[in-house]
Biopython code that builds the backbone (N, CA, C, O; Angstrom):
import numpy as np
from Bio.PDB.StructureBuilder import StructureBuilder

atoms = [
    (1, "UNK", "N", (109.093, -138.767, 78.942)),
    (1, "UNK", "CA", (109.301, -139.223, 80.308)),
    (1, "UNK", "C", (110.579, -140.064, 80.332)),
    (1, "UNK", "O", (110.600, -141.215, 79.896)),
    (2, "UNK", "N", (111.668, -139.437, 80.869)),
    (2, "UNK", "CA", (112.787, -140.702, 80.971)),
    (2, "UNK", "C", (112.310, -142.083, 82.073)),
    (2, "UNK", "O", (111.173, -142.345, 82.465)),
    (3, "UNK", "N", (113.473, -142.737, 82.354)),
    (3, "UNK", "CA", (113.409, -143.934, 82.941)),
    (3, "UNK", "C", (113.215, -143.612, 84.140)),
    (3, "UNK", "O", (112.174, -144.149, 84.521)),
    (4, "UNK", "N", (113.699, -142.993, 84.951)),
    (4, "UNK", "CA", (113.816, -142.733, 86.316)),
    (4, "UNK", "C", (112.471, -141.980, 86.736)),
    (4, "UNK", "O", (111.967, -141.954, 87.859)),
    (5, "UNK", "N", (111.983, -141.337, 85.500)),
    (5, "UNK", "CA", (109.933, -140.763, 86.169)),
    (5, "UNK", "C", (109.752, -141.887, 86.114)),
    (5, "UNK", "O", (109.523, -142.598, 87.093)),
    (6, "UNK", "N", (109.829, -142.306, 84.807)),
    (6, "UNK", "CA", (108.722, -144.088, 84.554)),
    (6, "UNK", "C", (108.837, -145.098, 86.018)),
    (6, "UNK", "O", (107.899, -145.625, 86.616)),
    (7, "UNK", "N", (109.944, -145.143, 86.268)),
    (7, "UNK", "CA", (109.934, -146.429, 87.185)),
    (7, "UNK", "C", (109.070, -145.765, 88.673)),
    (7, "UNK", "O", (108.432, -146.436, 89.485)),
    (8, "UNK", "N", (109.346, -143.936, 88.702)),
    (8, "UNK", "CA", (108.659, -143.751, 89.921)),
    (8, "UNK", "C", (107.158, -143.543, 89.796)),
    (8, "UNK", "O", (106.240, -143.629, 90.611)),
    (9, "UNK", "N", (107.221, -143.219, 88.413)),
    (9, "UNK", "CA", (105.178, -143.600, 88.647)),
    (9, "UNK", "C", (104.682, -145.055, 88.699)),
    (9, "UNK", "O", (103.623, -145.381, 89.236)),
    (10, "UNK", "N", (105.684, -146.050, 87.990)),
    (10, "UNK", "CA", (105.221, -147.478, 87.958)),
    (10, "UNK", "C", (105.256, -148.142, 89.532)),
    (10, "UNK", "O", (104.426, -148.910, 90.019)),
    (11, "UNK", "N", (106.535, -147.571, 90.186)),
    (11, "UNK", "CA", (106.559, -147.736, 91.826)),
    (11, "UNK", "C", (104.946, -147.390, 92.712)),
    (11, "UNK", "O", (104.336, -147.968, 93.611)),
    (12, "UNK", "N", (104.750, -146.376, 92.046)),
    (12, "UNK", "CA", (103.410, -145.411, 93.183)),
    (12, "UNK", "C", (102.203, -145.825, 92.162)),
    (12, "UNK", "O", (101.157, -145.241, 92.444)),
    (13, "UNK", "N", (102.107, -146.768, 90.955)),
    (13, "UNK", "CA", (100.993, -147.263, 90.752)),
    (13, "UNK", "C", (101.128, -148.571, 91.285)),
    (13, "UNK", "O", (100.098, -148.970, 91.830)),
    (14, "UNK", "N", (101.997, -149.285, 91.293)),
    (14, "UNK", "CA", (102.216, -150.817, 92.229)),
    (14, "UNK", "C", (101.211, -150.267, 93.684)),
    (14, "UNK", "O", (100.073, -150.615, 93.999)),
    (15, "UNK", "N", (102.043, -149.410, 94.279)),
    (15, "UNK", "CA", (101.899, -149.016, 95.825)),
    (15, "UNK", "C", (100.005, -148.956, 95.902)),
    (15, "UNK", "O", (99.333, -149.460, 96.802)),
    (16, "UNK", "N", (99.579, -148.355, 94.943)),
    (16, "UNK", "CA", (97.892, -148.529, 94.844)),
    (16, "UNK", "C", (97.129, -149.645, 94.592)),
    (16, "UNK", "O", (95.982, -149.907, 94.953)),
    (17, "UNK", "N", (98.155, -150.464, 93.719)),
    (17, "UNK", "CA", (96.953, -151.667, 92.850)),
    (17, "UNK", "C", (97.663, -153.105, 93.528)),
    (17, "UNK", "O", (97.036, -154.163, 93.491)),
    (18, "UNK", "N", (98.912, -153.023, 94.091)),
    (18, "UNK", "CA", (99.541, -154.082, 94.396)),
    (18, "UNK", "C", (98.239, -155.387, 94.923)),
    (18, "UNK", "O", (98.464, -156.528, 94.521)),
    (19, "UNK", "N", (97.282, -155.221, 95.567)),
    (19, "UNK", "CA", (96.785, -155.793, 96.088)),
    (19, "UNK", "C", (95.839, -156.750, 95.050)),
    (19, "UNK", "O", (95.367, -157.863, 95.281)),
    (20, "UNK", "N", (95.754, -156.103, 94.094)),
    (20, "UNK", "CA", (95.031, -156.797, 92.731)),
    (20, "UNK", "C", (95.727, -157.533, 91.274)),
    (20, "UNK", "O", (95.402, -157.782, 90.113)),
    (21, "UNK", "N", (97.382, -157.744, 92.587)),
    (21, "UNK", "CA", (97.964, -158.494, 90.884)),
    (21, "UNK", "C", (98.130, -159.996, 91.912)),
    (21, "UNK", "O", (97.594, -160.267, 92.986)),
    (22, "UNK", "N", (98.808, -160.543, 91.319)),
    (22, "UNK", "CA", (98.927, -162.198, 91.615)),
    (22, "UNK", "C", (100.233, -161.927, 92.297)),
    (22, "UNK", "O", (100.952, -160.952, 92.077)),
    (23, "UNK", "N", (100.552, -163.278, 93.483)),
    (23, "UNK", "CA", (102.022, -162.767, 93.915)),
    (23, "UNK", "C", (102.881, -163.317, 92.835)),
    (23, "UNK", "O", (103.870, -162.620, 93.064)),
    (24, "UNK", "N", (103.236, -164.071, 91.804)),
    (24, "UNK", "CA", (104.354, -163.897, 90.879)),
    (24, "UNK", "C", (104.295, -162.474, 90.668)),
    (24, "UNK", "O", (105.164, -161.843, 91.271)),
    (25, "UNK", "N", (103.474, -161.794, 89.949)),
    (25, "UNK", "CA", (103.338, -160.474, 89.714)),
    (25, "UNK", "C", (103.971, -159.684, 90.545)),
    (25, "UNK", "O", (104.897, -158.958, 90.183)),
    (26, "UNK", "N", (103.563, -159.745, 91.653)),
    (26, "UNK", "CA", (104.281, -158.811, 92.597)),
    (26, "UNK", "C", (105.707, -159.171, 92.877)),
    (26, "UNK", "O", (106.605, -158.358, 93.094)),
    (27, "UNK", "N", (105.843, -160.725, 92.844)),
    (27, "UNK", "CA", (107.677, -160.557, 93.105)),
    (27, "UNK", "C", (108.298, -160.444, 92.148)),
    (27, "UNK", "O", (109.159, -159.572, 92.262)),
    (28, "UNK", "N", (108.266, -161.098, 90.896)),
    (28, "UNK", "CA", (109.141, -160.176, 89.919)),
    (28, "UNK", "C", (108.656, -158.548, 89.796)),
    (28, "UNK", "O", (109.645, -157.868, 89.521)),
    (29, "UNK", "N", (107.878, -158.028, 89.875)),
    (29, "UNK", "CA", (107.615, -156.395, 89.593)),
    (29, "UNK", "C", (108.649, -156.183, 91.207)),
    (29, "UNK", "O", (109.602, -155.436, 90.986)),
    (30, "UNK", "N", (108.612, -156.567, 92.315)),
    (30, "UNK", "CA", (109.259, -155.866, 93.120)),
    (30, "UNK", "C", (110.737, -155.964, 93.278)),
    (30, "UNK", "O", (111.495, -155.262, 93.946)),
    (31, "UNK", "N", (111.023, -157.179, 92.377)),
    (31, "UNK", "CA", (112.581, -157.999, 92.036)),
    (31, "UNK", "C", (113.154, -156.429, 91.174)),
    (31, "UNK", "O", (113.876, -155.555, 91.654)),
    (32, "UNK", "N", (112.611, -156.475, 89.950)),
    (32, "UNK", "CA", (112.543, -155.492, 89.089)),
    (32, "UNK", "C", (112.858, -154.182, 89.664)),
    (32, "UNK", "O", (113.982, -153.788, 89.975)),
    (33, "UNK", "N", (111.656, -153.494, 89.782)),
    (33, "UNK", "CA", (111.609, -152.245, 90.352)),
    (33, "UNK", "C", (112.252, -151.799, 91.341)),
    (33, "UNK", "O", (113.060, -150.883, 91.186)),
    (34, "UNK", "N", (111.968, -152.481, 92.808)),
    (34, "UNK", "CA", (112.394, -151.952, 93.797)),
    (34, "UNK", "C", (113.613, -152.771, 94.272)),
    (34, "UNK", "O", (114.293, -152.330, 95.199)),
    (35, "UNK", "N", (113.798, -153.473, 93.916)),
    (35, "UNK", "CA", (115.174, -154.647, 94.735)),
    (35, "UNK", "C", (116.205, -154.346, 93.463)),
    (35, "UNK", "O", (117.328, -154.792, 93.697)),
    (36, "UNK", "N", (116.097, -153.790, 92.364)),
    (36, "UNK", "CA", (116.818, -153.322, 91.055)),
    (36, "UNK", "C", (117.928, -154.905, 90.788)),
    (36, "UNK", "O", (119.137, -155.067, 90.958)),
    (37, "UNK", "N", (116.822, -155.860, 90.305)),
    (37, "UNK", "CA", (117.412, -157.051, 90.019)),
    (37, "UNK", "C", (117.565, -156.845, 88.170)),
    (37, "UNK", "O", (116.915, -155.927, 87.670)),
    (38, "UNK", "N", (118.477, -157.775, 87.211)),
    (38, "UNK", "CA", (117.999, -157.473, 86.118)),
    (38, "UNK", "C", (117.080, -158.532, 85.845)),
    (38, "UNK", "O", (116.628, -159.391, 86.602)),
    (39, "UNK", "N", (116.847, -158.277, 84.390)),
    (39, "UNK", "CA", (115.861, -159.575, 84.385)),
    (39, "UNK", "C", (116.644, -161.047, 84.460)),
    (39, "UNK", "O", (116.084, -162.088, 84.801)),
    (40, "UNK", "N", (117.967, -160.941, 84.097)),
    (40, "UNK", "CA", (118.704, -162.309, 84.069)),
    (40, "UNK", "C", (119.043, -163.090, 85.630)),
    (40, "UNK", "O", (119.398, -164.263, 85.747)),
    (41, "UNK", "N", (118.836, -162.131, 86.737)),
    (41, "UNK", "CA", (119.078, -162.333, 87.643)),
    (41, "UNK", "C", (117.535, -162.718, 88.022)),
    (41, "UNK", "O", (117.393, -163.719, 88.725)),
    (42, "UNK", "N", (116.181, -161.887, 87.547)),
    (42, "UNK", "CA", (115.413, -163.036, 88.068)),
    (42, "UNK", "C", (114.852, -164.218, 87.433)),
    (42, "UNK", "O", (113.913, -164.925, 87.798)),
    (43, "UNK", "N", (115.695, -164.308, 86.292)),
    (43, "UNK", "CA", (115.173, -165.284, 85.660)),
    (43, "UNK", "C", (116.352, -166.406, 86.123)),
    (43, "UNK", "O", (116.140, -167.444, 85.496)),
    (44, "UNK", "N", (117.429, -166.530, 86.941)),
    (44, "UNK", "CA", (118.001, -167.395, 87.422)),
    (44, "UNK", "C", (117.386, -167.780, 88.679)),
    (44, "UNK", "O", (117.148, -168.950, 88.980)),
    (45, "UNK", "N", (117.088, -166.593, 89.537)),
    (45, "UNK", "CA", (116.132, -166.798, 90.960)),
    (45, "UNK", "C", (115.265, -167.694, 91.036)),
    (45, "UNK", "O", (115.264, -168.674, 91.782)),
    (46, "UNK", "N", (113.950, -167.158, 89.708)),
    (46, "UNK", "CA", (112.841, -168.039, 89.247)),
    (46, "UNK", "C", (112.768, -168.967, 88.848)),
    (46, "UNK", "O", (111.743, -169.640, 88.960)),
    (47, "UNK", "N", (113.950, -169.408, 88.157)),
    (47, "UNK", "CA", (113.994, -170.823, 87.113)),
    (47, "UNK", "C", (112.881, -170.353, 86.426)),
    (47, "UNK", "O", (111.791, -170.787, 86.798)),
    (48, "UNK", "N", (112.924, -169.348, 85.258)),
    (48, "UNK", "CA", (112.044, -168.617, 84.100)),
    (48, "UNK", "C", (113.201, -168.259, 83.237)),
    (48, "UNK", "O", (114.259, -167.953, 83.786)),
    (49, "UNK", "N", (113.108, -168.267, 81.958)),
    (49, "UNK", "CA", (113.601, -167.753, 80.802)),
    (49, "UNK", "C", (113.622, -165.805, 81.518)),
    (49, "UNK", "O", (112.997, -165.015, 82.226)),
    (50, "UNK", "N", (114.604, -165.927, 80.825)),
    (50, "UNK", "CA", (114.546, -164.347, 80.771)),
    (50, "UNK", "C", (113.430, -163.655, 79.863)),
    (50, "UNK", "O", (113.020, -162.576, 80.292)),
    (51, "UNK", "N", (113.076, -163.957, 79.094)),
    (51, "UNK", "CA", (111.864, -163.996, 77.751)),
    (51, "UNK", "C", (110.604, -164.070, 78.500)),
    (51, "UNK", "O", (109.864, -163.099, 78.341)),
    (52, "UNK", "N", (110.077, -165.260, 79.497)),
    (52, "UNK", "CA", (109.419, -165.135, 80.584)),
    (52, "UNK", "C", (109.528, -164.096, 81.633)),
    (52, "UNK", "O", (108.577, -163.377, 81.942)),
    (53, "UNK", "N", (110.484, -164.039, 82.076)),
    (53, "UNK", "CA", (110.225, -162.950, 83.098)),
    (53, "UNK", "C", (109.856, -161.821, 82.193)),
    (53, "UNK", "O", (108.719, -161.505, 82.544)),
    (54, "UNK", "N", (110.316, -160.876, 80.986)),
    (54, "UNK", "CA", (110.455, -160.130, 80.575)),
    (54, "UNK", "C", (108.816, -160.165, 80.197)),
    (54, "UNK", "O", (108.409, -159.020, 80.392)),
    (55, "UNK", "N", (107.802, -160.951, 79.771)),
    (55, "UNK", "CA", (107.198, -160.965, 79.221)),
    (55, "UNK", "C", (105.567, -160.870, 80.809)),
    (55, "UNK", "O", (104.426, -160.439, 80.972)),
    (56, "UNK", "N", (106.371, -161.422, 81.335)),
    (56, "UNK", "CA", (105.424, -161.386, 82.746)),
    (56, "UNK", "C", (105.852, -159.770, 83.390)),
    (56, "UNK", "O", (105.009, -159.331, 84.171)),
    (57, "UNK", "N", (106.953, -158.950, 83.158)),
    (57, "UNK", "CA", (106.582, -158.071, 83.918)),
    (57, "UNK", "C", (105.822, -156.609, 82.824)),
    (57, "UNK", "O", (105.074, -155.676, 83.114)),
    (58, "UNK", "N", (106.392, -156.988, 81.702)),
    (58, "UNK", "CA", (105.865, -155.944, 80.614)),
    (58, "UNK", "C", (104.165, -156.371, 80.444)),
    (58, "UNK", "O", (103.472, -155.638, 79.738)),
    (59, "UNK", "N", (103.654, -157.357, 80.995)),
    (59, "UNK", "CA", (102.093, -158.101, 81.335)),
    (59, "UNK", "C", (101.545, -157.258, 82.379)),
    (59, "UNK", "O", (100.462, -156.708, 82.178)),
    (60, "UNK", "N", (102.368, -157.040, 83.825)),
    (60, "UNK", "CA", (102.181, -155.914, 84.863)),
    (60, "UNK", "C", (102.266, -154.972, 85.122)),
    (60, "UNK", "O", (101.858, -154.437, 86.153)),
    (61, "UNK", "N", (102.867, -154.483, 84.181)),
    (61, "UNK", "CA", (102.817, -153.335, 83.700)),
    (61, "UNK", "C", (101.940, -152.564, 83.070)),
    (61, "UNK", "O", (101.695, -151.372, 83.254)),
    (62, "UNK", "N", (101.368, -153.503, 82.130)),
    (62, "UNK", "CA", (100.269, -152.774, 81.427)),
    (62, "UNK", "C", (99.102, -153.000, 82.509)),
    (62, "UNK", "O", (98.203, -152.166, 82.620)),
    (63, "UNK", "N", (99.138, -153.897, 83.124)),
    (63, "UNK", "CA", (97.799, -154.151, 83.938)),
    (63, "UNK", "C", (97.635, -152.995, 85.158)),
    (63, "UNK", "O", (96.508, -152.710, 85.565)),
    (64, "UNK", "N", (98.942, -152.295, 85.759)),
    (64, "UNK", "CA", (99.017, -151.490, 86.160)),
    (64, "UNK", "C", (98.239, -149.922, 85.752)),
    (64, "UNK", "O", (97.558, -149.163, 86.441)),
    (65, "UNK", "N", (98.705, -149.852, 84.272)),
    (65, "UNK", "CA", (97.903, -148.945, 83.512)),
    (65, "UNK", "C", (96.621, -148.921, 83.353)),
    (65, "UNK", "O", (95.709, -148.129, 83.593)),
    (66, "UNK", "N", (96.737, -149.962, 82.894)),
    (66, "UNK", "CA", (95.232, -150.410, 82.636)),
    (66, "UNK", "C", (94.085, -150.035, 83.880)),
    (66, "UNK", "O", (92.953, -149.562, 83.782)),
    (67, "UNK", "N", (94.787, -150.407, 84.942)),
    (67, "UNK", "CA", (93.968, -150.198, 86.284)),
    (67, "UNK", "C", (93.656, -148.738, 86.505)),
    (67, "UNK", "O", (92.545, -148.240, 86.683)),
    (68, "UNK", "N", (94.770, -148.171, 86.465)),
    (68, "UNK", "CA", (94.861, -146.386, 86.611)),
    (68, "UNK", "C", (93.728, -145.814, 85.529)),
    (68, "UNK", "O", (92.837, -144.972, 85.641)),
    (69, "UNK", "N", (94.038, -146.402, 84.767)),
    (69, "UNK", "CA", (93.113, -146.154, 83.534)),
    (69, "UNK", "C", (91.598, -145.796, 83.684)),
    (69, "UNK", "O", (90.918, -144.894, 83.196)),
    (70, "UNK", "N", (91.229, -147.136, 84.789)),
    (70, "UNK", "CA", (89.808, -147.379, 85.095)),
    (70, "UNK", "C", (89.529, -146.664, 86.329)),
    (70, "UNK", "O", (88.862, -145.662, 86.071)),
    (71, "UNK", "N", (89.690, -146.743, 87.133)),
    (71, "UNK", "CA", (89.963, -146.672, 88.583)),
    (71, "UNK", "C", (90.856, -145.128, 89.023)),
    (71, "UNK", "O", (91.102, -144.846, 90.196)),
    (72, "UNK", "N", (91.200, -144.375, 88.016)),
    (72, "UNK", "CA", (92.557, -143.088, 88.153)),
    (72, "UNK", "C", (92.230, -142.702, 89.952)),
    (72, "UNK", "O", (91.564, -141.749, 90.356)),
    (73, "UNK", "N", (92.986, -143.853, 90.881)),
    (73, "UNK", "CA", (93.424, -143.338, 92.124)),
    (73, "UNK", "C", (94.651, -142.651, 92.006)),
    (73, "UNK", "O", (94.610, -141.835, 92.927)),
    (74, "UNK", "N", (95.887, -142.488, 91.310)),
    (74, "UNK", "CA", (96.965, -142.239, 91.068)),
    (74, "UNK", "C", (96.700, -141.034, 90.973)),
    (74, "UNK", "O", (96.996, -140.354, 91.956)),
    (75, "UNK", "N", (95.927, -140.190, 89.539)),
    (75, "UNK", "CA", (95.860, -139.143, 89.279)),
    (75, "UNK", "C", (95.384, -138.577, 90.561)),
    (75, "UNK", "O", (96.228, -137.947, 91.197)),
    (76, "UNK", "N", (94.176, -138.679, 91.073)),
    (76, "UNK", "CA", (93.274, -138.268, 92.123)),
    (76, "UNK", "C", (94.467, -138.093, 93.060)),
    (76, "UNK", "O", (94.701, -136.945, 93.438)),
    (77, "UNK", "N", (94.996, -138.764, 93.345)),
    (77, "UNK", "CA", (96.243, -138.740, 94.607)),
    (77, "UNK", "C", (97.320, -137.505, 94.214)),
    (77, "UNK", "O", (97.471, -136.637, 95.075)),
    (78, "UNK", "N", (98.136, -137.375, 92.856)),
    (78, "UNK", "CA", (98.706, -136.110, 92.500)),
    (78, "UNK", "C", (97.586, -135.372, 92.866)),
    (78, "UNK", "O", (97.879, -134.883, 93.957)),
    (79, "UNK", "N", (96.712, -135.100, 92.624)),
    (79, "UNK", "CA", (95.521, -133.756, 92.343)),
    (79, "UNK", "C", (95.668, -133.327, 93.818)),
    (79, "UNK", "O", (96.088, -132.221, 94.158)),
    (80, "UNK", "N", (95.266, -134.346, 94.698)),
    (80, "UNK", "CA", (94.774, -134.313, 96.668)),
    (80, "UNK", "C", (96.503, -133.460, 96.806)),
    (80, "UNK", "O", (96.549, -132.303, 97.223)),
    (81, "UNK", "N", (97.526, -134.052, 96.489)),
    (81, "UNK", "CA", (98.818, -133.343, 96.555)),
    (81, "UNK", "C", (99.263, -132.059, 96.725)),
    (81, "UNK", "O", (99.870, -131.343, 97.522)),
    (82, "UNK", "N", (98.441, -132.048, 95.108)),
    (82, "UNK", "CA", (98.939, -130.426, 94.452)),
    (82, "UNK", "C", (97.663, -129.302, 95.089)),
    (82, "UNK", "O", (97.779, -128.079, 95.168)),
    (83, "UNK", "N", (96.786, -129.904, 95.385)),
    (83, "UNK", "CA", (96.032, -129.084, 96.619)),
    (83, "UNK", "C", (96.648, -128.575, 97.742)),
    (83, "UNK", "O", (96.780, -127.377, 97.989)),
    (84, "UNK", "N", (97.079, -129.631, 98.519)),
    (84, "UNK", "CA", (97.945, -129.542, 99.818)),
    (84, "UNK", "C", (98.319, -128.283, 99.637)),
    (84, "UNK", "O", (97.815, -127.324, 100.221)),
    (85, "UNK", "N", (99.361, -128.224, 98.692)),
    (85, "UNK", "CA", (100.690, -127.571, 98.488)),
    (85, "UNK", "C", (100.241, -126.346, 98.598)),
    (85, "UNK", "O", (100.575, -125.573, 99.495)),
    (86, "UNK", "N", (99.328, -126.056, 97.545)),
    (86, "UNK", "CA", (98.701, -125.299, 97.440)),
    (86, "UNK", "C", (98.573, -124.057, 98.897)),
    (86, "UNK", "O", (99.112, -122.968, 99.097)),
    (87, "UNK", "N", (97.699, -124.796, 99.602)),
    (87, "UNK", "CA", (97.371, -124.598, 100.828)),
    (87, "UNK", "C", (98.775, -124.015, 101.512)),
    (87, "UNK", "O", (98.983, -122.911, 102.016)),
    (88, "UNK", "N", (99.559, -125.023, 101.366)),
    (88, "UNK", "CA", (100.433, -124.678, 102.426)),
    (88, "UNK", "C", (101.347, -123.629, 102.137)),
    (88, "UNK", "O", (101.867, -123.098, 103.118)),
    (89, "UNK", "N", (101.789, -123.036, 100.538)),
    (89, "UNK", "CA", (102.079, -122.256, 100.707)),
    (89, "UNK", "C", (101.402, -120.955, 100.454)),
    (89, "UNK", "O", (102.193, -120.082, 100.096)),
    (90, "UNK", "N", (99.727, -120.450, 100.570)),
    (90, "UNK", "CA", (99.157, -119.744, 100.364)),
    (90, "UNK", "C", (99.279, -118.577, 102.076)),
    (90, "UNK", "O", (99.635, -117.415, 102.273)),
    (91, "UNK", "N", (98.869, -119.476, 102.792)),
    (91, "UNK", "CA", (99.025, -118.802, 104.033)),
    (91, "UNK", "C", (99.646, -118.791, 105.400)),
    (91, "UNK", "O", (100.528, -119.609, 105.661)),
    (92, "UNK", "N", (99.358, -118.166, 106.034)),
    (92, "UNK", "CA", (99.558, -118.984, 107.621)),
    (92, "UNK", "C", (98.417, -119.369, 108.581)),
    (92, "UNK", "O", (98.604, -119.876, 109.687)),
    (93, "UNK", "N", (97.093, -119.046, 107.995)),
    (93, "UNK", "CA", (96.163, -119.751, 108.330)),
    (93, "UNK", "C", (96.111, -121.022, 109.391)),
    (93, "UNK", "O", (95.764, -122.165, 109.092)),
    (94, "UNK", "N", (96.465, -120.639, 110.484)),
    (94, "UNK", "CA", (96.711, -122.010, 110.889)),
    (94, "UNK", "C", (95.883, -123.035, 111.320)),
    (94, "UNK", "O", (96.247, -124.171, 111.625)),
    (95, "UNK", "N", (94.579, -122.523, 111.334)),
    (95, "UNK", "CA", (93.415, -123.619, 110.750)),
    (95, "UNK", "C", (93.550, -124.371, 110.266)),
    (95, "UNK", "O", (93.421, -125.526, 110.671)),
    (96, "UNK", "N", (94.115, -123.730, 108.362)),
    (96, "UNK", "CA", (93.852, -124.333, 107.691)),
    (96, "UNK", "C", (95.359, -125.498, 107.559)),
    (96, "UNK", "O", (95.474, -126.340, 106.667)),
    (97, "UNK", "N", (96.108, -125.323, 108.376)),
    (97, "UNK", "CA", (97.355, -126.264, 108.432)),
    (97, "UNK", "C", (96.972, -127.284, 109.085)),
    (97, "UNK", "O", (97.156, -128.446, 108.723)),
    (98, "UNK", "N", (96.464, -126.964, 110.001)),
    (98, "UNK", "CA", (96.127, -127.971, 111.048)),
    (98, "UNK", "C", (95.094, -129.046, 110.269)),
    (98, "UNK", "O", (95.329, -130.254, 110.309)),
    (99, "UNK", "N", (94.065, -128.565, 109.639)),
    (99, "UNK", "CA", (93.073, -129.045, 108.635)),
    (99, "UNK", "C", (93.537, -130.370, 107.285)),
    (99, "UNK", "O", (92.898, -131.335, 106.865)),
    (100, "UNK", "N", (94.625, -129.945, 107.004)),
    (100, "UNK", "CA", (95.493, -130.513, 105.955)),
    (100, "UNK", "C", (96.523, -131.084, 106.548)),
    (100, "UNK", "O", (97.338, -131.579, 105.769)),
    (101, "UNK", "N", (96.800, -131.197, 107.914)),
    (101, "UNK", "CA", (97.510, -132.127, 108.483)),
    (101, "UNK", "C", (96.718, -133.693, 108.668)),
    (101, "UNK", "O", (96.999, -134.865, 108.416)),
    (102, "UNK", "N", (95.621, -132.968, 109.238)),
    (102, "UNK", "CA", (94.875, -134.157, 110.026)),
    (102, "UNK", "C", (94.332, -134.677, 108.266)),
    (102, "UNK", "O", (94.641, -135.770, 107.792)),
    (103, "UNK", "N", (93.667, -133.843, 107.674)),
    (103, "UNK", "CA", (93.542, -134.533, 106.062)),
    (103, "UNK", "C", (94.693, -135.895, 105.858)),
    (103, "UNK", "O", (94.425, -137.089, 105.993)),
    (104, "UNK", "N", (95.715, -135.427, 105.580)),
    (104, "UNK", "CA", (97.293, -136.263, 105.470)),
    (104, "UNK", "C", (96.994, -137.512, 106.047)),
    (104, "UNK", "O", (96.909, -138.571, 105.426)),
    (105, "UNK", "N", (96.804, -137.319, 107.500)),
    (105, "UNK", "CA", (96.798, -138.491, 108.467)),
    (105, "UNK", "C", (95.713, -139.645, 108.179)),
    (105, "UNK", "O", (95.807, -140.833, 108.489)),
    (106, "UNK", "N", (94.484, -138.889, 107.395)),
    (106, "UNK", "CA", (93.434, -139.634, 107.664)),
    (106, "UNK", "C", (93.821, -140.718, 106.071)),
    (106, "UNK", "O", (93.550, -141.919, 106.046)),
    (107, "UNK", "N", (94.400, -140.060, 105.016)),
    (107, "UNK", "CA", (94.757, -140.228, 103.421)),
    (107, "UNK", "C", (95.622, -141.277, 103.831)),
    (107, "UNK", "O", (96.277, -141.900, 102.995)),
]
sb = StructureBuilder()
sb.init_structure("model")
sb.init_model(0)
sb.init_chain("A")
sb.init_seg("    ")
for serial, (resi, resn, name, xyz) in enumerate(atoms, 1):
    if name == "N":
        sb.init_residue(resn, " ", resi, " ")
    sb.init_atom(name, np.array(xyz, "f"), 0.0, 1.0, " ", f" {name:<3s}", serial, name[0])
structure = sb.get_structure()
């Protein structure tokens, strides 16, 4: 897996579990990830060692896993996906479009 999968599955496991880390957790992971700070930059932001930050987000990281681990909403969510797709390019059924729209909406 290069860097650029890693950070987008670590993005879309945040997007699931965000609600179950602490907010330090979440602002350096979103400093990190999505605002593409380095760690020296949030360890000047934070008033944290770079060693600290580094050590707090490689901490959320695993806890991220860890969660998927227990809980696999992530996987389940690819799977609901690769169904869709499925669907959508099998027919013109337009039932079944309409069906997997409103699915989408409700997900």
């Amino acid at each position: 897996m290069d860097i650029l999968e890693k950070t987008l599955e670590l993005q879309s496991l945040y997007d699931l579990y965000n609600p179950l880390l602490t907010d330090k957790q979440k602002r350096y992971f979103e400093q990190y990830y999505f605002d593409d700070f380095s760690i020296s930059e949030i360890s000047e932001n934070e008033n944290i060692s770079r060693n600290g930050v580094h050590d707090l987000l490689k901490r959320t990281v695993q806890k991220l896993y860890d969660l998927e681990m227990k809980l696999h909403l992530h996987e389940q969510a690819k799977k609901r996906e690769e169904i869709h797709q499925k669907y959508d390019k099998k027919g013109s059924d337009e039932t079944i479009h309409k069906l997997l729209e409103e699915l989408r909406k409700v997900e």
